[in-house]
Backbone as CSV, one residue per row, in Angstrom:
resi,resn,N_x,N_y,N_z,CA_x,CA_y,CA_z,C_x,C_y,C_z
1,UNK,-31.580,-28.430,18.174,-31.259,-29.829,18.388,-31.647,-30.661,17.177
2,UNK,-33.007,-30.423,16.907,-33.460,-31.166,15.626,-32.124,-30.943,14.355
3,UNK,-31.681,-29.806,14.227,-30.956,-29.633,12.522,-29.648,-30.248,13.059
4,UNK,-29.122,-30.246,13.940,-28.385,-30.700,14.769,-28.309,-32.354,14.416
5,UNK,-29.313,-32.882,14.863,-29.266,-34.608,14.769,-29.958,-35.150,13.433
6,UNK,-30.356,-34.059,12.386,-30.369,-34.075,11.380,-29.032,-34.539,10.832
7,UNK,-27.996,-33.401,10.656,-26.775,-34.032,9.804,-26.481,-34.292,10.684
8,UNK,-26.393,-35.118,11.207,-25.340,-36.927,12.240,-25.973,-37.288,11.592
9,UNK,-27.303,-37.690,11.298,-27.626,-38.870,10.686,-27.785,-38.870,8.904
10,UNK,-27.930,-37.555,8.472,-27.733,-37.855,6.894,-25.835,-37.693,6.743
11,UNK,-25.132,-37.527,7.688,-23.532,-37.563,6.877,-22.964,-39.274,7.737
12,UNK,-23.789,-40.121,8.420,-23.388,-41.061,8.965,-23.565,-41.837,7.617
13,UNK,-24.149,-42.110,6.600,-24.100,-42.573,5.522,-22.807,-42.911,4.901
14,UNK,-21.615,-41.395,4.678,-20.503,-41.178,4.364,-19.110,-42.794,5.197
15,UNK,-20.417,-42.996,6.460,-19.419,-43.621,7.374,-19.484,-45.391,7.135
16,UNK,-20.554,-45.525,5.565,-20.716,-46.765,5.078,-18.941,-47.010,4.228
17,UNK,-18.677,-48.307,4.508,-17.532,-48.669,3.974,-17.094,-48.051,2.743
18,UNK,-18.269,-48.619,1.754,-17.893,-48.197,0.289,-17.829,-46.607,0.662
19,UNK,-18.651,-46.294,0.845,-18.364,-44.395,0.588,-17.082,-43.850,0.908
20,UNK,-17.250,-44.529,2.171,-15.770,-43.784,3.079,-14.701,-43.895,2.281
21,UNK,-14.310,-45.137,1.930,-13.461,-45.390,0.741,-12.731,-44.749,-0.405
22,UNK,-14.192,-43.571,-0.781,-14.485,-43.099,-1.712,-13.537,-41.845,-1.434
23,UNK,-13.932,-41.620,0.008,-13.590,-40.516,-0.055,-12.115,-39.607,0.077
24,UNK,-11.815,-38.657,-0.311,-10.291,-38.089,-0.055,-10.216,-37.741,1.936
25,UNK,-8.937,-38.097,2.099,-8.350,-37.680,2.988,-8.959,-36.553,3.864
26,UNK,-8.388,-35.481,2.999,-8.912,-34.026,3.085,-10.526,-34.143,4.149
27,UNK,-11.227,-34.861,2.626,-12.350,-34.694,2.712,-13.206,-35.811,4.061
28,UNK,-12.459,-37.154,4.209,-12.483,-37.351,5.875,-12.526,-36.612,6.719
29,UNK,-11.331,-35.641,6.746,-10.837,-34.865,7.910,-12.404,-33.905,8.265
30,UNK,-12.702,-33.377,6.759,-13.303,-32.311,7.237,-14.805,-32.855,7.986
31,UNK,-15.203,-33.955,7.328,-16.331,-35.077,7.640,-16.382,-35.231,9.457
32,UNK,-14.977,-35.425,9.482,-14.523,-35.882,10.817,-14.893,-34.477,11.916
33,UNK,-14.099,-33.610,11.369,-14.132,-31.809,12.303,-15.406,-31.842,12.205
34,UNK,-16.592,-31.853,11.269,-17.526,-31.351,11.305,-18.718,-31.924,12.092
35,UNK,-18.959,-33.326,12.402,-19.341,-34.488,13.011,-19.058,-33.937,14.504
36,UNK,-17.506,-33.608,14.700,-17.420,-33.684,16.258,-17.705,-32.156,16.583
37,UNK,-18.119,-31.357,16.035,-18.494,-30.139,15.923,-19.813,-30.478,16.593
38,UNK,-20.759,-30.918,15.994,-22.166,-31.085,15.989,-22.258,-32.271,17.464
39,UNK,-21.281,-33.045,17.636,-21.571,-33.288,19.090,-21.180,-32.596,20.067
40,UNK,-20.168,-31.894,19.645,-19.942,-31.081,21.397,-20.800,-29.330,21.272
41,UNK,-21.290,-29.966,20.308,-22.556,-28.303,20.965,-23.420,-27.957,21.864
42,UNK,-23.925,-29.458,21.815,-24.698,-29.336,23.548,-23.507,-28.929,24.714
43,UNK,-22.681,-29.124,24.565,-21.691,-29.449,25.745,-21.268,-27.407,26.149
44,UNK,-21.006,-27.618,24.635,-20.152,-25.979,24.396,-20.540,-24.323,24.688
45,UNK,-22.268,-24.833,23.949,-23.339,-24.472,24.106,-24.218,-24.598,24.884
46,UNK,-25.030,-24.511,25.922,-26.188,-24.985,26.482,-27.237,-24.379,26.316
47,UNK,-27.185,-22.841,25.733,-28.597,-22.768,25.607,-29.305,-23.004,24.246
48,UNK,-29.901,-22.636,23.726,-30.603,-23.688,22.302,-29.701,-22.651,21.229
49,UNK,-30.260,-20.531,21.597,-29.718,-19.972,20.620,-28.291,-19.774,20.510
50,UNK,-28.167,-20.000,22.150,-26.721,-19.962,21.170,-25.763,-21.189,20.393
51,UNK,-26.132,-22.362,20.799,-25.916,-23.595,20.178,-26.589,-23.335,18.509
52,UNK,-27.360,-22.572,18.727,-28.018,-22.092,16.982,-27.331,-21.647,16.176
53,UNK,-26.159,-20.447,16.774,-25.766,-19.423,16.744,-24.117,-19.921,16.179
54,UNK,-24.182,-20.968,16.737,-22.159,-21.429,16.669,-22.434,-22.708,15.940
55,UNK,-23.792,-23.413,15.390,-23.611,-24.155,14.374,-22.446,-24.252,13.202
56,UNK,-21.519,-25.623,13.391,-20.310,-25.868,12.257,-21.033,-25.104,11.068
57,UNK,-19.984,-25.277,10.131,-20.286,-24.356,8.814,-20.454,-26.053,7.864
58,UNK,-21.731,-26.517,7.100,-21.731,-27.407,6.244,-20.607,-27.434,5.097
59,UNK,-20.415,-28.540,4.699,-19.580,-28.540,3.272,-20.756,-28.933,2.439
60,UNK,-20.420,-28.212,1.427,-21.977,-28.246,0.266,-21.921,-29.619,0.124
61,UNK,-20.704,-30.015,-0.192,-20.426,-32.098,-0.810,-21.270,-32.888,0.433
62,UNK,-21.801,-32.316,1.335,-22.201,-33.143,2.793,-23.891,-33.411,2.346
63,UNK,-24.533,-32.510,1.022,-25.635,-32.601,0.696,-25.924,-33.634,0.049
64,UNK,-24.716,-35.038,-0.370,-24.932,-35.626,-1.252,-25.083,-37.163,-0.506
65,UNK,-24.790,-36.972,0.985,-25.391,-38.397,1.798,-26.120,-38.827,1.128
């Protein structure tokens, strides 16, 4: 849960005007898939390992929130 509500809150940055702006299409989309990834894991998942286990795959560019 913790690494989990970790990136929501370091890629919610991306979701500041200027950045977003910044960013390509593409690279929305994937912002976007990856975000709603990380909320429906509780849902998808319920127990911790396996919600561990089916964690989205990061985009390295997501390190730069």
């Amino acid at each position: 849960k913790g690494i989990r509500l970790e990136w929501l809150n370091r890629t919610d940055a991306f979701y500041y005007s200027d950045r977003w702006a910044l960013l390509s299409s593409t690279h929305k989309g994937k912002l976007n898939t990856f975000r709603q990834a990380l909320r429906d894991l509780p849902q998808d998942h319920a127990e911790a390992n396996d919600a561990a286990d089916n964690m989205p795959e990061a985009e390295e560019w997501f390190m730069d929130a």
